[in-house]
C-alpha positions in Angstrom: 29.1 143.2 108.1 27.0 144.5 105.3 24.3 141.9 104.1 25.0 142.9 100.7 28.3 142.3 100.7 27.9 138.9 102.6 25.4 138.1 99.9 28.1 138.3 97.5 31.1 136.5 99.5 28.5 133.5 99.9 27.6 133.6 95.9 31.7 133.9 94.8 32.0 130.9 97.2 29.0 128.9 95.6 30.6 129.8 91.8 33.7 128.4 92.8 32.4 125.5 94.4 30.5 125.1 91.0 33.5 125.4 88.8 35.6 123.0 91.0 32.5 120.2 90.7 32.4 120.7 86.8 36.3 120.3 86.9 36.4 117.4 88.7 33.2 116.2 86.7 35.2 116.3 83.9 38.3 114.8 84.8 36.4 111.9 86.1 35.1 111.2 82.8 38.1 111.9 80.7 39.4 109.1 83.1 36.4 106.9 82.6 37.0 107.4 78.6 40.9 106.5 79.2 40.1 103.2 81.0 37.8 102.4 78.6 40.2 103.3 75.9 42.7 100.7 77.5 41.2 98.0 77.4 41.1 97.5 73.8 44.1 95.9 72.5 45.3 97.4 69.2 47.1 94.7 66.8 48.5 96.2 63.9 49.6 93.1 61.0 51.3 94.0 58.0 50.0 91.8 54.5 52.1 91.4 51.7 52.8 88.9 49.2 52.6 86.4 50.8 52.9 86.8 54.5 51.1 88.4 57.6 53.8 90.1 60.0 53.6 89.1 62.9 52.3 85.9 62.1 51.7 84.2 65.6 50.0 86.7 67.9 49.5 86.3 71.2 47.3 88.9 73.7 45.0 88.8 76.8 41.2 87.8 76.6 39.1 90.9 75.7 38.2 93.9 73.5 40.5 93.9 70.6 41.5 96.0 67.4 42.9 95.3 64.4 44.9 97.8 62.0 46.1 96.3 59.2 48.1 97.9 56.1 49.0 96.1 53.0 52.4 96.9 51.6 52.3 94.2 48.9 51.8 95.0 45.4 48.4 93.2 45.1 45.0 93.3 47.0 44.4 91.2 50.1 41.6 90.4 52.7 42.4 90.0 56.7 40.1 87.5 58.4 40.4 85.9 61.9 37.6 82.9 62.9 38.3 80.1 65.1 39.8 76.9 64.2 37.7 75.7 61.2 35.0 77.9 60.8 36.6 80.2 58.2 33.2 80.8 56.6 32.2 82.9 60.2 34.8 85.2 60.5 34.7 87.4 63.8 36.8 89.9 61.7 36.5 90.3 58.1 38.3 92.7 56.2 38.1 92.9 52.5 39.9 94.5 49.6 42.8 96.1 51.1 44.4 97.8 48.2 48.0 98.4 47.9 49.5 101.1 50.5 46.2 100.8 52.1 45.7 100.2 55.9 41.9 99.4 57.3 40.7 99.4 60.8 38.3 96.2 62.5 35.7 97.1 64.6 36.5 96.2 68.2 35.5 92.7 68.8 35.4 90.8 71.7 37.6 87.6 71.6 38.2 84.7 74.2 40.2 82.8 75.8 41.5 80.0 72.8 43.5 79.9 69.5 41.9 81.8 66.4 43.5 81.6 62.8 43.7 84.2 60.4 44.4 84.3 57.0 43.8 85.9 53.5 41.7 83.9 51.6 41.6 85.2 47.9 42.8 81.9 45.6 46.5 80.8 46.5 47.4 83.5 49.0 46.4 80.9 52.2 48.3 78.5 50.4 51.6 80.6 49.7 51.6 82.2 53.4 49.2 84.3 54.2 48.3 82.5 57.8 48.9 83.0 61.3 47.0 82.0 64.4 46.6 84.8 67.3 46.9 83.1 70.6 44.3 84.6 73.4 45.5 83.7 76.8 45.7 85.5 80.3 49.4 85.2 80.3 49.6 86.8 76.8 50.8 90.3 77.1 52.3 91.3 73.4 52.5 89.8 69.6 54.9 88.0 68.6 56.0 86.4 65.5 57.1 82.5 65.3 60.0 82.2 62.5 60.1 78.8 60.8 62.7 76.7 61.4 65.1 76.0 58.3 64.1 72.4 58.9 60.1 73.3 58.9 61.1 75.6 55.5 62.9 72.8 53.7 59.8 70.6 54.6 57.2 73.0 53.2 59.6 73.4 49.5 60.2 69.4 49.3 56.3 69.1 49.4 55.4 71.4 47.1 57.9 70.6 44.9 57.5 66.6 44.8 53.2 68.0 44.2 54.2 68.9 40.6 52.5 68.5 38.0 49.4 68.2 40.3 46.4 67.1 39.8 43.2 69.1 39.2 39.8 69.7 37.7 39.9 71.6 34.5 42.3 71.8 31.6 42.1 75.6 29.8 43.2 76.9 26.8 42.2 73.1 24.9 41.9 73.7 21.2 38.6 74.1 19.5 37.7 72.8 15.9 35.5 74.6 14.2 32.2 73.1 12.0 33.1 74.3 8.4 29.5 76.0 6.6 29.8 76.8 3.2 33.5 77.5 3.3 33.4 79.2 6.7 35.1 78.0 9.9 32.2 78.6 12.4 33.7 78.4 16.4 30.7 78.1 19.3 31.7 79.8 22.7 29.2 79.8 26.0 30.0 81.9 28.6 28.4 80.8 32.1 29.6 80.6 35.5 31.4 77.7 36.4 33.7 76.7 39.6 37.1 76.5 38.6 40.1 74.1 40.3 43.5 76.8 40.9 45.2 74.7 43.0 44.2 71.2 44.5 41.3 71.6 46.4 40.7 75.4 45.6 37.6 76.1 43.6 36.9 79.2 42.5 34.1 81.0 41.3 34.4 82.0 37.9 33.1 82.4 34.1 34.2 80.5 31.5 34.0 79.6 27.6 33.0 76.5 27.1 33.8 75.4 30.8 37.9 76.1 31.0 40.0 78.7 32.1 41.4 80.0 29.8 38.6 79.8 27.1 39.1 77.7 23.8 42.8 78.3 21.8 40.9 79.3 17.8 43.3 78.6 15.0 42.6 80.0 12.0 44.7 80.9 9.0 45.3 84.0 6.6 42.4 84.2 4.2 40.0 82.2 6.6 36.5 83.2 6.6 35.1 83.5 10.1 32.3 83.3 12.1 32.2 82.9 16.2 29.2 82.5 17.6 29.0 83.7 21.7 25.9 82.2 23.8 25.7 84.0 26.9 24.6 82.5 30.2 26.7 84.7 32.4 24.0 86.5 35.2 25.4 90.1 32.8 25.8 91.9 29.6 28.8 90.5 27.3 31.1 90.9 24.8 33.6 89.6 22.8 36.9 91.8 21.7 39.4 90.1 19.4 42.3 91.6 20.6 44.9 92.9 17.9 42.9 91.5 14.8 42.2 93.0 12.1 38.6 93.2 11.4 35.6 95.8 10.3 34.7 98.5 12.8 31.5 96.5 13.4 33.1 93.2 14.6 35.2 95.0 17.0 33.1 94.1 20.1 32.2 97.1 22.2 28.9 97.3 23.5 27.4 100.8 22.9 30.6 102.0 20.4 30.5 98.6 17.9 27.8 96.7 18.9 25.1 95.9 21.5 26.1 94.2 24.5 24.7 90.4 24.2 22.4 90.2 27.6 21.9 87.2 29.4 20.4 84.4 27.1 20.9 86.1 23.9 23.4 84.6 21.4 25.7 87.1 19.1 27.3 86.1 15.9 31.0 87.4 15.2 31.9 87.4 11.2 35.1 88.4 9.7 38.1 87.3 7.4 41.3 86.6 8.4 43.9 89.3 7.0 46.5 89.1 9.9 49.7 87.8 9.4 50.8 84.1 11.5 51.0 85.5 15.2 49.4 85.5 18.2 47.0 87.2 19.1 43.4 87.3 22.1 40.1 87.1 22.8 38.3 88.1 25.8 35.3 90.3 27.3 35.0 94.0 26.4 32.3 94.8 28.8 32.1 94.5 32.8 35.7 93.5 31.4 37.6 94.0 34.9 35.8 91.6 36.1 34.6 89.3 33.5 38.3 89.3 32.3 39.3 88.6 36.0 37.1 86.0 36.3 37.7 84.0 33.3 36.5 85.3 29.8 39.8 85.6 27.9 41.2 83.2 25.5 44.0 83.1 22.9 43.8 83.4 18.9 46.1 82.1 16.9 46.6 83.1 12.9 48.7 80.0 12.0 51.5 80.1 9.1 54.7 78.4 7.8 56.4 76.8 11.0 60.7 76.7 11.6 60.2 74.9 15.6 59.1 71.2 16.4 57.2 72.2 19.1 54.9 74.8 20.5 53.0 75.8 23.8 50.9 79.0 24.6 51.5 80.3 28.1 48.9 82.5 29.5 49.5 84.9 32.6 46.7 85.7 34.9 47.1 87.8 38.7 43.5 88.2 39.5 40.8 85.9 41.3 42.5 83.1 40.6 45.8 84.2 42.3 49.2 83.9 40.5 48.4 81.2 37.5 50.2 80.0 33.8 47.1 78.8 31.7 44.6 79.5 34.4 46.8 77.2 37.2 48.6 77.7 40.0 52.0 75.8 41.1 52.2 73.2 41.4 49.3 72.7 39.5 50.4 73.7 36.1 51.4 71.6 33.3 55.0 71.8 32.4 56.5 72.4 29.1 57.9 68.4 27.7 60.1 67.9 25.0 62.5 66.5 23.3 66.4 66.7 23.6 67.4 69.2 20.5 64.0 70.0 20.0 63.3 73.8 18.3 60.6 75.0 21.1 58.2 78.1 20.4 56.4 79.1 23.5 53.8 82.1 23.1 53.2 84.2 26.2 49.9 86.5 26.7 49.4 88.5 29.2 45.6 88.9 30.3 46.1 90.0 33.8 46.8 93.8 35.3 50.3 93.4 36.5 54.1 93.1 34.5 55.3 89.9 34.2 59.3 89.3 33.8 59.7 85.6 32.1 62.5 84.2 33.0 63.5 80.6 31.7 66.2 78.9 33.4 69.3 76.7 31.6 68.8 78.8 28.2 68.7 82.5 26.0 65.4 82.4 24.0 65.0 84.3 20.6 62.1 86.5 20.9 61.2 86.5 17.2 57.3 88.1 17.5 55.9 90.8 19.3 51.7 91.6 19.8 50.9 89.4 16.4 53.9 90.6 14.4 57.0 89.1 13.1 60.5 91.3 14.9 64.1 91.0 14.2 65.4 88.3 16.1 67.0 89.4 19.7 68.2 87.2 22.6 66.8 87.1 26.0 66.4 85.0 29.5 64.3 87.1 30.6 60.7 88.9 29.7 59.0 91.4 31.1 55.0 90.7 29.4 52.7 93.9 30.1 49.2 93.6 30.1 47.6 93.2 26.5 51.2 92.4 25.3 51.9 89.1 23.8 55.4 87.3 22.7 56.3 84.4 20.8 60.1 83.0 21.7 62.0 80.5 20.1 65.1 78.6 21.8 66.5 75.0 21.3 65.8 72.6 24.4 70.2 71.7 24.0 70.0 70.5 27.7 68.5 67.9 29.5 66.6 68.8 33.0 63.9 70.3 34.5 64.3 73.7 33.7 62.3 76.2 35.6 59.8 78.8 33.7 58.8 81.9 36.1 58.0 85.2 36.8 60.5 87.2 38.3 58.5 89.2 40.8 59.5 86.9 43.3 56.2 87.0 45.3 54.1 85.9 42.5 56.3 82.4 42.7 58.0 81.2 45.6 57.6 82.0 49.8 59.1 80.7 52.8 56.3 77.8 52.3 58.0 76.6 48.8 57.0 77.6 45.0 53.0 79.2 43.9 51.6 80.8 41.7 53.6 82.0 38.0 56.1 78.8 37.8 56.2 75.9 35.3 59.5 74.1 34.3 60.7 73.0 30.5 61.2 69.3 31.0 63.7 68.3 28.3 64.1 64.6 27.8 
């Protein structure tokens, strides 16, 4: 045979040896990659207000992933830590946002019981919980329904809980020094830690120490002056929301003013022109924050009253969770009166979210809207937008405890009893 040509039958031979190594090079690995790949366990957990689906988990000792998607209206957090030791979660995933799903990394988790939970203020305490149970003998998730029984437990006890006990009364009326013939009114912002729910603190700012800040009553013709200290870590700002003032009192750093940086103090001065209604205060800079975390309060022009008894009700679905007046159930005050008692309640809206009002047992007569006077027109339900405030009027005919809520159903009651938006009318 021709060298040459056996030259070339051992070099084809040699090329296709070649190509049959890198083949089988690169199944080997794609292999490799695939049992790699399989030993990570992917969880996925749904959020919403206010439960995690599945809520008991249980899976094998080892590499693990979690893919979580909020379909709640609201933002929530996803962490898993062992029993106690919340503060060192092994997963922590933060601000999920609405329609929003988020990948862990992989961690490595052994054989014992881990809880998970969301964390922001009242969600743990409404529902958002589980436990993931890491066993050999685990092979798939799983969710553990409560019993009827266990339900009826958790409503009884949160229910026989209100009005709870906490830290902290907001929205207290403050009365103002008079100096030459003006009604002066002293707020400090500063951080304080404020008491939700029993037992949950959370970090927040304040006026004058309460969530909400000081209720200001004034009347038409009233010459005022507030005066804001600030001892927040941040630029401020004070916006009288609805009143009628100059340009200049207005309280929007770089448009109307400066903003007030830490330590300085800022003098507000105007007269009252407004008709009686109801009306705000609360941070115009930083404000989704400052606002979410506590500088808002309510201002009141006062006038000729037709009711015996009033209450201001102010919404809130930020940091602090679901709250009436800077509570959550059942840590929020309820509503007493009198048998045939003429009750005004005025509802504000500070938060981000619609709020329908609905008041059991009666129609209300919502006679103001955002500081001025309406014709009269029956409801039993309200729905407050943010910014928006209401005054109603209805006579307390029937005795009971009547319950006051929102109506989005997740910002007041889950499968562990009543949160959040949710007071009652106590007629005696």
């Amino acid at each position: 045979m021709n060298v040459w040509v056996q030259v070339i039958i051992v070099s084809l031979l040699v090329l296709i040896l070649g190509v049959l190594v890198l083949i089988y090079i690169q199944n080997f690995s794609s292999n490799m990659d695939m049992d790699v790949k399989s030993d990570v366990q992917t969880i996925s957990v749904d959020v919403k207000e206010f439960k995690f689906t599945p809520s008991e988990i249980q899976i094998k000792p080892g590499k693990v992933k979690f893919v979580v998607t909020n379909s709640g209206v609201g933002p929530h957090e996803f962490l898993v830590y062992e029993s106690g030791k919340m503060t060192s979660p092994i997963v922590a995933i933060k601000n999920i946002a609405s329609g929003q799903t988020k990948e862990s990394d992989v961690v490595e988790m052994e054989a014992e019981i881990y809880e998970m939970g969301c964390h922001l203020p009242g969600h743990f305490e409404a529902g958002m919980k589980g436990s993931i149970t890491v066993g050999a003998s685990a092979s798939q998730s799983s969710e553990k329904v409560m019993s009827y029984e266990e339900m009826d437990k958790a409503h009884e006890a949160v229910m026989k809980a209100f009005p709870a006990k906490t830290e902290g009364i907001g929205g207290q009326i403050i009365e103002p020094t008079i100096v030459d013939g003006v009604k002066v009114f002293e707020l400090t912002a500063k951080p304080i830690k404020w008491e939700v729910s029993p037992g949950k603190f959370v970090d927040s700012y304040a006026y004058n120490g309460q969530v909400p800040g000081p209720e200001i009553r004034v009347k038409q013709g009233d010459k005022v002056k507030v005066v804001l200290k600030n001892e927040i870590p941040e630029s401020t700002s004070i916006h009288f929301h609805g009143v009628d003032l100059p340009f200049s009192q207005d309280g929007v750093p770089f448009i109307s003013q400066p903003p007030v940086h830490p330590g300085e103090t800022y003098v507000y001065e105007f007269t009252i022109v407004d008709v009686p209604g109801t009306f705000m205060y609360h941070s115009h800079h930083n404000a989704e924050q400052q606002v979410d975390k506590g500088l808002f309060g309510t201002f009141i022009v006062e006038g000729k009253k037709d009711w015996d008894v009033e209450y201001t009700l102010v919404t809130g679905d930020g940091t602090h969770g679901f709250t009436l007046n800077g509570k959550g159930f059942p840590a929020t005050a309820p509503i007493v009166v009198k048998k045939d008692q003429r009750v005004l309640v005025r509802i504000l809206n500070d938060g981000q979210m619609l709020h329908p009002m609905h008041l059991h047992g009666f129609d209300f007569q919502v006679v103001a809207q955002d500081g001025k006077p309406v014709t009269p027109y029956i409801r039993d339900t309200l729905t407050v937008a943010p910014g928006e405030r209401y005054d109603i009027l209805f006579t307390a005919s029937k005795e009971g405890a009547w319950p006051f809520h929102c109506h989005v159903l997740s910002h007041v009651e889950s499968d562990h009893g009543m949160h959040g938006m949710v007071t009652a009318v106590i007629v005696q």
